[in-house]
C-alpha positions as CSV (number, residue, x, y, z in Angstrom):
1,X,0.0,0.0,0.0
2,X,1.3,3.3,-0.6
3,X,1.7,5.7,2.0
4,X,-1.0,8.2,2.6
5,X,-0.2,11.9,1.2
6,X,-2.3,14.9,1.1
7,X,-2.9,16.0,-2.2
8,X,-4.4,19.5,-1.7
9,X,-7.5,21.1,0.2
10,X,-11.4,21.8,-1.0
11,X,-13.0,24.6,-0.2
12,X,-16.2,22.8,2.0
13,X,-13.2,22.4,4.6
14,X,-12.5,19.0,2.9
15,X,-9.2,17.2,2.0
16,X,-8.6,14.0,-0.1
17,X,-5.6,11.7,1.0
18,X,-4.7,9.0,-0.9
19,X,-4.4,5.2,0.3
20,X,-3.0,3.3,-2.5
21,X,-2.5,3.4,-6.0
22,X,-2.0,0.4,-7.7
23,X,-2.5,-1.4,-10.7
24,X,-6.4,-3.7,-11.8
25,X,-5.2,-6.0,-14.5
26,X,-7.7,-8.1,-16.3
27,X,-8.6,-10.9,-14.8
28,X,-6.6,-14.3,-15.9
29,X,-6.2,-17.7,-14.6
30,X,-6.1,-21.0,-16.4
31,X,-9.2,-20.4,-18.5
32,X,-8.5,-16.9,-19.5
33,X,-5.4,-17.1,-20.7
34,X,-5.8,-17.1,-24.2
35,X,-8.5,-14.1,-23.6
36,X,-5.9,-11.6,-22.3
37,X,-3.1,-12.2,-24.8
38,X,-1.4,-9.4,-25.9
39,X,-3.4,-7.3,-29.0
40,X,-3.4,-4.0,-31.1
41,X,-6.8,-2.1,-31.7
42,X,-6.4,0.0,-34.7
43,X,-7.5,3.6,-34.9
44,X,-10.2,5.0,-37.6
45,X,-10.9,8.2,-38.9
46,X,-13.5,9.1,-36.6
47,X,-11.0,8.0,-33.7
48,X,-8.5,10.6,-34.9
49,X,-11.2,13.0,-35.4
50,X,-11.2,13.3,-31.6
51,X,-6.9,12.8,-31.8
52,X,-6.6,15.8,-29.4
53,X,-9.5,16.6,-27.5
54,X,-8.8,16.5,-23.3
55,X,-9.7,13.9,-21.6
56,X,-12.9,13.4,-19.6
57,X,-13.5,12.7,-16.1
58,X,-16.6,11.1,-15.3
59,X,-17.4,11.4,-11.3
60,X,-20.5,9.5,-9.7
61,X,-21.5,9.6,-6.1
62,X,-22.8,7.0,-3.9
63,X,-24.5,8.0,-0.7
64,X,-24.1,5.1,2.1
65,X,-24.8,6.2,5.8
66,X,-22.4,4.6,8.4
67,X,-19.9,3.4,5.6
68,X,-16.5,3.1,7.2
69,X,-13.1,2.6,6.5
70,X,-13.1,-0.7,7.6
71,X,-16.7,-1.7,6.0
72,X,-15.8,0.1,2.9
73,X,-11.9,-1.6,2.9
74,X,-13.3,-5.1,3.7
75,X,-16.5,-5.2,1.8
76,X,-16.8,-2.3,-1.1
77,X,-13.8,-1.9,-2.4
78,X,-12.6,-5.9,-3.0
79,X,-16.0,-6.0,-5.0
80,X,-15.1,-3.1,-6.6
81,X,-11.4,-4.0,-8.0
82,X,-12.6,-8.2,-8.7
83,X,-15.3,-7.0,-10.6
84,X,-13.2,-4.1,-12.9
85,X,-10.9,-7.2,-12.9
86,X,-13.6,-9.2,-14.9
87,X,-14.9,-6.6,-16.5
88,X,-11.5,-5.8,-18.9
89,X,-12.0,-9.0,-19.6
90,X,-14.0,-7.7,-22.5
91,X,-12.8,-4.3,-22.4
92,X,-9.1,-5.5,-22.9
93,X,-7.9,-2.1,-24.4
94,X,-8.8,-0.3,-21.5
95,X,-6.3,-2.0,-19.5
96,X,-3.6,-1.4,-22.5
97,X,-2.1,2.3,-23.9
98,X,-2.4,4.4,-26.9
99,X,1.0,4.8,-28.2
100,X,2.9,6.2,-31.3
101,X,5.8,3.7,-31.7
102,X,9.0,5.1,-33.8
103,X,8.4,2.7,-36.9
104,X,4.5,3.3,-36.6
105,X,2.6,5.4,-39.6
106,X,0.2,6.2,-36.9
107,X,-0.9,5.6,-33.2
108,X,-3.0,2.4,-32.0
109,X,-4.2,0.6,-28.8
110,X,-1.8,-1.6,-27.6
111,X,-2.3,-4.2,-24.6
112,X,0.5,-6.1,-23.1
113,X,0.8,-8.9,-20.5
114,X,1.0,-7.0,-17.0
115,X,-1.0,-4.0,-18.5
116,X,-4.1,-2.9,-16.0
117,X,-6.3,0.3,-15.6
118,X,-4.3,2.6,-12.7
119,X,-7.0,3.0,-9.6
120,X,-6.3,5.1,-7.0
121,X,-8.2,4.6,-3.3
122,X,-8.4,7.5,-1.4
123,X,-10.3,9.6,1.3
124,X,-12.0,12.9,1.9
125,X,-13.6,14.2,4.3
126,X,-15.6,16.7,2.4
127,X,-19.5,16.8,2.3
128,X,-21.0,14.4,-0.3
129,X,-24.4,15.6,0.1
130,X,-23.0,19.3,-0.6
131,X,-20.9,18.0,-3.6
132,X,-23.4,15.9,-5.2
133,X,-26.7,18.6,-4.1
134,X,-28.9,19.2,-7.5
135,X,-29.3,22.9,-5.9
136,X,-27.2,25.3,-5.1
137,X,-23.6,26.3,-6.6
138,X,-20.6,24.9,-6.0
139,X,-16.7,25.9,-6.3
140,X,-15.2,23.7,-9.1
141,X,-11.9,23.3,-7.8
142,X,-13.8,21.0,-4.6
143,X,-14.5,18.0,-7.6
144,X,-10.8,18.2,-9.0
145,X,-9.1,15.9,-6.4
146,X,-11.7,13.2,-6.6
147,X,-10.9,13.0,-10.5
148,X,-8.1,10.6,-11.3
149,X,-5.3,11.6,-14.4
150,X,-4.5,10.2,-17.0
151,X,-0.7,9.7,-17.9
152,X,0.2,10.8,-20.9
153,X,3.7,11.0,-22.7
154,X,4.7,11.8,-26.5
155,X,4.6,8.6,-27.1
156,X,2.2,6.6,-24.6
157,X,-0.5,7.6,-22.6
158,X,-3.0,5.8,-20.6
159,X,-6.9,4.8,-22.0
160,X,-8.5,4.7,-18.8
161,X,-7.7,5.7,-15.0
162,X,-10.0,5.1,-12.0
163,X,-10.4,6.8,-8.5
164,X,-12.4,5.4,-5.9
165,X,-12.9,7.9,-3.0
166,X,-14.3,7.1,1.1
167,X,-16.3,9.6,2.3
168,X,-16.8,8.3,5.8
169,X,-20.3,7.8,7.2
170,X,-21.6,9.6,4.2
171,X,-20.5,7.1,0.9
172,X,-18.0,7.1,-2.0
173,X,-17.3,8.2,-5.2
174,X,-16.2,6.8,-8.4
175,X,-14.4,8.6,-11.1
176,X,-13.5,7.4,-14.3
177,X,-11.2,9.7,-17.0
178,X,-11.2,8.5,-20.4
179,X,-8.9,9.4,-23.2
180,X,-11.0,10.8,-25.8
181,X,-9.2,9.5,-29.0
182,X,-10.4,5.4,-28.0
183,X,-14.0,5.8,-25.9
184,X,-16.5,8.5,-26.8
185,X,-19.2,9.3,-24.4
186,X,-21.8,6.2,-25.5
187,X,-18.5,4.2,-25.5
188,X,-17.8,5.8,-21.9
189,X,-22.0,5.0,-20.9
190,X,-21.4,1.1,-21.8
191,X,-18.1,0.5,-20.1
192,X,-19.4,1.8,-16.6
193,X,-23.0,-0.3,-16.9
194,X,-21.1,-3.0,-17.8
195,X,-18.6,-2.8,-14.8
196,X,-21.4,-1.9,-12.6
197,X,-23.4,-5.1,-14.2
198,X,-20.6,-7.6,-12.8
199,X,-20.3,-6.0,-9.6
200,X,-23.6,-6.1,-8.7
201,X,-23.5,-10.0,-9.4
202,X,-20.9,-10.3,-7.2
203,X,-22.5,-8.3,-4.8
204,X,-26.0,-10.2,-4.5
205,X,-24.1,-13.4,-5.4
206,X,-21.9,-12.4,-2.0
207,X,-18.5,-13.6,-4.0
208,X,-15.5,-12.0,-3.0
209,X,-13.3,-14.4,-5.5
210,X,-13.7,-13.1,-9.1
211,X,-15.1,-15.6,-11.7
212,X,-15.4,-15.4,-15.2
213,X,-18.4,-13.6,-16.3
214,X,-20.5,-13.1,-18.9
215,X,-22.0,-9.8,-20.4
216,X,-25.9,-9.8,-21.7
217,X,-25.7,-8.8,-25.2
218,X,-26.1,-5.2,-24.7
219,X,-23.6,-4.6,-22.8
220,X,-21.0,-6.6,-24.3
221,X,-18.7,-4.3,-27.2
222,X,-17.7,-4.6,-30.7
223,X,-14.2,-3.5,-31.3
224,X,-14.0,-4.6,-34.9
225,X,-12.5,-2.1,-36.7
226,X,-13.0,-3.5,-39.9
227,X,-16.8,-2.2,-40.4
228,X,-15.2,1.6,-40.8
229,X,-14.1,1.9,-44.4
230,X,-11.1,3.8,-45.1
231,X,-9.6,3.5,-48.9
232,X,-8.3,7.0,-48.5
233,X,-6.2,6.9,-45.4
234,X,-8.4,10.2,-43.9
235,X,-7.3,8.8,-40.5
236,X,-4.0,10.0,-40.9
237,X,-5.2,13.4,-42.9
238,X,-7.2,14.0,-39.5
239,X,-3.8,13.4,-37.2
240,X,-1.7,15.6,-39.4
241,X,-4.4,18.9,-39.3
242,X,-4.4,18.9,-35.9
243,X,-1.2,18.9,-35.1
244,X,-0.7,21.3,-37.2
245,X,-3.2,23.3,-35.8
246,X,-1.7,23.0,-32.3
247,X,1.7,24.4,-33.7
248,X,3.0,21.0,-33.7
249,X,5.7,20.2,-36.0
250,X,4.4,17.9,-38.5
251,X,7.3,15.4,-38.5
252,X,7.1,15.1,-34.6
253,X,5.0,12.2,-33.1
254,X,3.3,13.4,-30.4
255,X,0.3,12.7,-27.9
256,X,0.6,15.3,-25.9
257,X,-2.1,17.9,-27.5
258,X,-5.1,18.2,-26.5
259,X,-8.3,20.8,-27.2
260,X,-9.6,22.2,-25.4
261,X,-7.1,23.7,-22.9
262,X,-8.5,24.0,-19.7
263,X,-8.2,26.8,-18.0
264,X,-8.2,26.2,-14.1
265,X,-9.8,29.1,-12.2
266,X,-10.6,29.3,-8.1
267,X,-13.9,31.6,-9.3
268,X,-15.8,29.2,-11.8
269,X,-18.9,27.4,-10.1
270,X,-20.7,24.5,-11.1
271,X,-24.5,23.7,-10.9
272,X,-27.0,21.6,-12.5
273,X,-30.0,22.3,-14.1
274,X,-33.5,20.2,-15.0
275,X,-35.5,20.4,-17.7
276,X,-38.7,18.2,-17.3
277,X,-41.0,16.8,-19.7
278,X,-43.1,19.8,-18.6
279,X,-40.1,22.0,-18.9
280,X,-39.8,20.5,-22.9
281,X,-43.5,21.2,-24.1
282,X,-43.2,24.5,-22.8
283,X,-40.6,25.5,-24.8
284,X,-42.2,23.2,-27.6
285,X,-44.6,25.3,-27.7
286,X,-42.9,28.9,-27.1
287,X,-40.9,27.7,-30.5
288,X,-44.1,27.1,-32.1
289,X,-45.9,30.3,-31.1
290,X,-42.4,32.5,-32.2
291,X,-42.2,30.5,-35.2
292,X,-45.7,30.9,-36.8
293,X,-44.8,34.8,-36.1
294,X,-41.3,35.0,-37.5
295,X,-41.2,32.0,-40.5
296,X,-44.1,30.3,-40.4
297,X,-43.1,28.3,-43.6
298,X,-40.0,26.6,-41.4
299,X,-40.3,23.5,-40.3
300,X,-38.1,23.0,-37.4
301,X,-36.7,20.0,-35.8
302,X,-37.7,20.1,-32.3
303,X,-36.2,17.0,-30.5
304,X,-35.4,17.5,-27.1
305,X,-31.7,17.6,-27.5
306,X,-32.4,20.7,-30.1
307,X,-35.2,22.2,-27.4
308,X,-32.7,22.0,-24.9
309,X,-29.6,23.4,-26.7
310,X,-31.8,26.2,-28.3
311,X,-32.6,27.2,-24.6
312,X,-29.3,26.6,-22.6
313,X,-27.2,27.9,-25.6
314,X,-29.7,31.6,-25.3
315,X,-29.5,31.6,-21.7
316,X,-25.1,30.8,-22.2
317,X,-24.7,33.7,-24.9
318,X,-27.1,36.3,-22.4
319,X,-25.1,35.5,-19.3
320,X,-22.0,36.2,-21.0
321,X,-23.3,40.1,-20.7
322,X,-20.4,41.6,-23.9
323,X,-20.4,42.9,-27.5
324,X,-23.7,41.7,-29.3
325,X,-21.6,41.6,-32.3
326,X,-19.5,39.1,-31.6
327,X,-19.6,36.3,-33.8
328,X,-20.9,32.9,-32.2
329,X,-19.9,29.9,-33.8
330,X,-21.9,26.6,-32.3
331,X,-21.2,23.2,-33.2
332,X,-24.0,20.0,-33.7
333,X,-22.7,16.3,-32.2
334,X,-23.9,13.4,-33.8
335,X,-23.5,9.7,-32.9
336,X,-22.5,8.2,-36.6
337,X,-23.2,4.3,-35.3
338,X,-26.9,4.4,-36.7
339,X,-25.9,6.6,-40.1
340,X,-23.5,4.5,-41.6
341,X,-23.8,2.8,-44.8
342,X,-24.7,-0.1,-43.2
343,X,-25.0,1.0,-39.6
344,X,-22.5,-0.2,-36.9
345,X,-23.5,-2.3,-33.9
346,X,-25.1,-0.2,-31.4
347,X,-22.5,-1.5,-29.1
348,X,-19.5,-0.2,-31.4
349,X,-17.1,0.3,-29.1
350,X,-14.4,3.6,-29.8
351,X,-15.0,7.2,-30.7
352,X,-17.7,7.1,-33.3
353,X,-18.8,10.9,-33.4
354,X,-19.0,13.6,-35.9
355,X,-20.0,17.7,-35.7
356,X,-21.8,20.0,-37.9
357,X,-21.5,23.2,-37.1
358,X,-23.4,26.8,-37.5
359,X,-21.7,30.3,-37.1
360,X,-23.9,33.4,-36.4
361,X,-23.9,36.4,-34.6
362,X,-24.6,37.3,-30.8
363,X,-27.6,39.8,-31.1
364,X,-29.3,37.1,-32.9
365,X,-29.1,35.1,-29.3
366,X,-31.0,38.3,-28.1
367,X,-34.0,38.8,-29.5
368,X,-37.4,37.7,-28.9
369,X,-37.3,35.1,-31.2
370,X,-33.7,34.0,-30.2
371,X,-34.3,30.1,-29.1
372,X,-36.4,29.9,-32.8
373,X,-33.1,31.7,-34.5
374,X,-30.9,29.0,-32.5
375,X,-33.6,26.3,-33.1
376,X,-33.5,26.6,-36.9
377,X,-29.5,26.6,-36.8
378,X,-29.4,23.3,-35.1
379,X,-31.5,21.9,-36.9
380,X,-30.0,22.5,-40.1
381,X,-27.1,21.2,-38.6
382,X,-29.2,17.6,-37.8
383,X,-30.7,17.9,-41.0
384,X,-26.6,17.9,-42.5
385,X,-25.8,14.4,-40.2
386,X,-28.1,12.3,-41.7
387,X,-26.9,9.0,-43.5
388,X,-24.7,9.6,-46.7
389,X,-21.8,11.0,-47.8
390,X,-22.2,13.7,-44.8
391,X,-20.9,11.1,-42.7
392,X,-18.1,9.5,-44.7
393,X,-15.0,11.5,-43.5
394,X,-13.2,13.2,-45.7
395,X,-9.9,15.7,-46.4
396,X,-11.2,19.1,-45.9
397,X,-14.2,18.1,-42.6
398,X,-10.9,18.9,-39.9
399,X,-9.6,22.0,-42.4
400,X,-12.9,23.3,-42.6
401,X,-13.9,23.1,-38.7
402,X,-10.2,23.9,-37.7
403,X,-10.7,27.1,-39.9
404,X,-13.4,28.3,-38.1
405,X,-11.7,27.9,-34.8
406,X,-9.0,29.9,-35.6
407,X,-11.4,32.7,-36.2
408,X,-13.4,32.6,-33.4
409,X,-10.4,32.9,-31.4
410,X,-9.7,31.7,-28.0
411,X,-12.8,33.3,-26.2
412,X,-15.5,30.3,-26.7
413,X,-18.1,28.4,-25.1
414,X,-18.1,24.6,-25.5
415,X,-20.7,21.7,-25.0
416,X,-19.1,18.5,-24.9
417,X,-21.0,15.0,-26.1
418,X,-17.9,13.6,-23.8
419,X,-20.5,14.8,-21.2
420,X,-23.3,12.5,-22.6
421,X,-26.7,13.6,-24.4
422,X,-30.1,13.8,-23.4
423,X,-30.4,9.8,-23.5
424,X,-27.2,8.6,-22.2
425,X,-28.0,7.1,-19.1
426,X,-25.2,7.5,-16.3
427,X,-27.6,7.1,-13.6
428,X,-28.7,3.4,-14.4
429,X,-25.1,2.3,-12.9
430,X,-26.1,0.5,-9.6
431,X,-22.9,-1.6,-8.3
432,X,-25.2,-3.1,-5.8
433,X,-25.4,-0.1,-3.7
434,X,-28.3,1.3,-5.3
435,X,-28.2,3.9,-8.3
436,X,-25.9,7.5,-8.1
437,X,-27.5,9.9,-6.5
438,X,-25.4,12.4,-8.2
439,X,-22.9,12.4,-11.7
440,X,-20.8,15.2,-12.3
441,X,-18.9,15.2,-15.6
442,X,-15.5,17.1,-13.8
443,X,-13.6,17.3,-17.2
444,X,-16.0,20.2,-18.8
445,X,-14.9,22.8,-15.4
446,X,-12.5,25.9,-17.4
447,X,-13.6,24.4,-20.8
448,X,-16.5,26.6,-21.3
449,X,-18.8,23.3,-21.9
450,X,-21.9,22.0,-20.5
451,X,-22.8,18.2,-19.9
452,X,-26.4,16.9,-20.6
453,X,-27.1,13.5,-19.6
454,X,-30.9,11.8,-18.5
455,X,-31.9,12.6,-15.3
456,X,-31.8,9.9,-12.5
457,X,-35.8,9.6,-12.7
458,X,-35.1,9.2,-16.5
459,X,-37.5,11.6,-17.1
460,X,-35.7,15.0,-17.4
461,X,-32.8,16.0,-18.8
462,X,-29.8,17.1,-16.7
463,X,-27.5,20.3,-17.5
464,X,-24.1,20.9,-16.1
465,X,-22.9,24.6,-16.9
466,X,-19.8,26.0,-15.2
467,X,-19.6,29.7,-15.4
468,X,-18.3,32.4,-12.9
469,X,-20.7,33.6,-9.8
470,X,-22.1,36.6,-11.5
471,X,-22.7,35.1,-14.6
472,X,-24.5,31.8,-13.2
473,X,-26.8,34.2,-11.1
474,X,-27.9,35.3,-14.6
475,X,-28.0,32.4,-15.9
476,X,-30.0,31.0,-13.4
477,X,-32.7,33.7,-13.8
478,X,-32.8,33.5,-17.7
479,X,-33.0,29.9,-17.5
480,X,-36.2,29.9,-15.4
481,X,-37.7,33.1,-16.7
482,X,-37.1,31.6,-20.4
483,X,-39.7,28.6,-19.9
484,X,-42.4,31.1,-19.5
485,X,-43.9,32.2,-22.8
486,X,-42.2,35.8,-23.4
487,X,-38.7,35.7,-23.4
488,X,-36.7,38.3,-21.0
489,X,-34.0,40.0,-23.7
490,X,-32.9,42.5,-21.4
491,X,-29.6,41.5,-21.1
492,X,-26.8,42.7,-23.2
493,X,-23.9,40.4,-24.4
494,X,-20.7,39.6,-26.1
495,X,-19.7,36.4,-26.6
496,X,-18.1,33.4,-28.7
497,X,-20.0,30.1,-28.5
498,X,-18.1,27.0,-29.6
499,X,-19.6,23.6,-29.2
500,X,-16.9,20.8,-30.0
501,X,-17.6,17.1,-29.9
């Protein structure tokens, strides 16, 4: 065990130390052995689409009253480990690296013998019920040390790294950081269901030994590569722009770049909004009633993922409060499993995700009929990620996006798919302790994203937004005020909204 260290002070008077870090290799014994041998997981184009983006940190709390150290040491955490253990069993390149070998054209998975997912065990003695409270603000920098990090070289850097975190009498966390470039945020959805799915079998089969164990259906992944067609080597195209676009030179191998940068800052709060069903038809129908005034020829697409958007991305440019004529440029994720030509398994494991995206400028956030403006942008956008060629990457989709990044410039506001949509469902990840009672998606804090996932009831949507305390108290207001049916456009603004997925 490694000796305890403090790693830093929260502001909620808590402190995190650290009990051990140590290596969860996939389980093996006699009849595994051939499962775990050593293997290479090639990347695809829409792998190195996503070559550079930052990590993300996925953070779930689990309220248990009376847990101890020694309950939690003795009972939770074996459970915890043996299942993971079984569970990389068919998640194999989690346990291994992405790495950029000398004699290599271009980076892949790798897993080798003695390869296993980093987990850290620590303690706090912050307030879960604070930290994981659906009201009320709270400072970003309390989540950071609960969020594991991923190591990351020129040449090698980890796929996966977990922390498990005692809060004594109160619960435990669990936070898991992905790298972006091998597990997108469906990718990120399945791996934790299907670690919770084991554990839970262990825990109501009250095994402590890990067995062999197998996935239902759903939750068991497809890494074939070999359904993404490639004949024009885009993969590499993709790598090359964006280190370019970093400043990289393009003869240097390197893993180290990441967008976006985050900027850590001791003012930015954190809070999480709901938007029911109720929330949904009300703005349904606002779009309808300012539609039918302003264009009532347009059909818009009004799925709750654009409903929301339209609303939080108003409410993100008002809050803001600078020049109305700044230009806003806003970006449209898709999930490209379902659109291609034929469609991949719905359990394709890997980054599988595409953007469209829609510039405009900020007074157009501003007026009356500013969620319908928004509304009809994003779904344009939809309209452009349907099956086809749209899809099917090719040499100027990274020129073309990376273009309009470098004129937006470096002020932007992003809203990360690593953070889930409205139907990925981190709540329905019970380890046999019951569901989260709270998921936090740490990774989007100094990004300028939000994170939408489904609610825990499954009938809401969730919205993380971090912002600074003045600007949340506006958003706050516009956020509630906007669900009635006249929109408040009081508020002045400059701003430049980015969306990257």
């Amino acid at each position: 065990m490694a000796p305890e260290r403090d790693i830093g002070g929260v502001n909620n008077n808590g402190s995190v130390k650290i009990h051990e870090a140590c290596k969860v290799p996939p389980f093996s014994d006699d009849s595994t052995a051939a499962a775990v041998a050593a293997t290479t997981l090639p990347l695809t184009y829409f792998d190195t689409y996503c070559f550079n983006l930052s990590p993300v940190d996925n953070l779930l709390f689990y309220e248990i009253k009376d847990l101890t150290w020694d309950s939690f040491n003795s009972e939770i955490l074996p459970k915890l480990k043996h299942s993971l253990s079984i569970t990389l069993l068919h998640y194999l390149p989690l346990a291994g690296h992405l790495m950029w070998p000398p004699d290599a054209e271009k980076p892949a998975v790798c897993y080798f013998k003695d390869d296993g997912v980093s987990v850290t065990v620590a303690e706090s003695n912050a307030d879960l019920r604070l930290l994981s409270s659906n009201n009320g603000t709270r400072r970003t920098v309390e989540f950071h040390p609960l969020a594991p990090r991923l190591s990351i070289s020129d040449d090698k850097a980890e796929v996966t790294a977990i922390q498990i975190t005692l809060f004594p009498n109160q619960g435990f966390s669990i936070s898991i950081s992905v790298h972006h470039t091998v597990i997108d945020g469906k990718s990120a959805v399945l791996f934790i269901k299907s670690w919770a799915y084991l554990c839970k079998k262990l825990q109501q089969q009250n095994v402590v030994v890990p067995v062999p164990s197998l996935l239902p259906e759903s939750l068991t992944p497809c890494f074939d590569r070999s359904l993404i067609k490639d004949p024009h080597g885009i993969d590499m195209v993709y790598v090359k722009q964006l280190m370019a676009f970093t400043g990289s030179d393009p003869n240097t191998r390197s893993l180290k770049v990441t967008i976006p940068v985050a900027k850590v800052d001791s003012n930015l709060v954190r809070k999480t909004f709901t938007l029911t069903r109720e929330d949904l038809n009300k703005l349904k129908h606002k779009l309808v009633l300012v539609n039918k005034d302003q264009h009532p020829s347009k059909q818009l697409h009004s799925s709750t993922f654009v409903l929301t958007c339209a609303h939080v991305f108003v409410c993100l440019v008002k809050a803001r409060g600078e020049d109305a004529n700044t230009t806003v440029t806003f970006w449209v994720p898709a999930d490209c499993r379902s659109r291609l030509d034929p469609p991949l398994p719905g359990n394709y494991f890997g980054s599988c995700i595409l953007a469209e995206f829609a510039v405009a400028k900020a007074v157009d956030f501003m007026q009356e009929d500013g969620i319908a403006f928004v509304a009809e942008k994003l779904s344009d956008s939809v309209k452009g990620l349907k099956k086809g060629d749209a899809i099917v990457g090719t040499e100027d989709r990274i020129a073309r996006e990376l273009e309009v990044m470098k004129e937006t410039g470096e002020q932007s506001i992003e809203i990360a798919i690593a953070g889930g949509t409205s139907h990925f469902d981190f709540y329905d990840s019970d380890f046999g302790w019951g569901k989260p009672n709270k998921v936090e998606i740490v990774s989007i804090d100094g990004t300028g994203a939000i994170s939408l996932m489904q609610s825990r009831d499954g009938g809401s949507v969730e919205i993380g937004v971090v912002l600074d305390e003045p600007q949340m108290e506006v958003f706050t207001s516009l956020f509630v005020s906007g669900l009635n049916d006249r929109e408040n456009t009081s508020h002045p603004l400059r701003t430049v909204l980015r969306s990257r997925f």
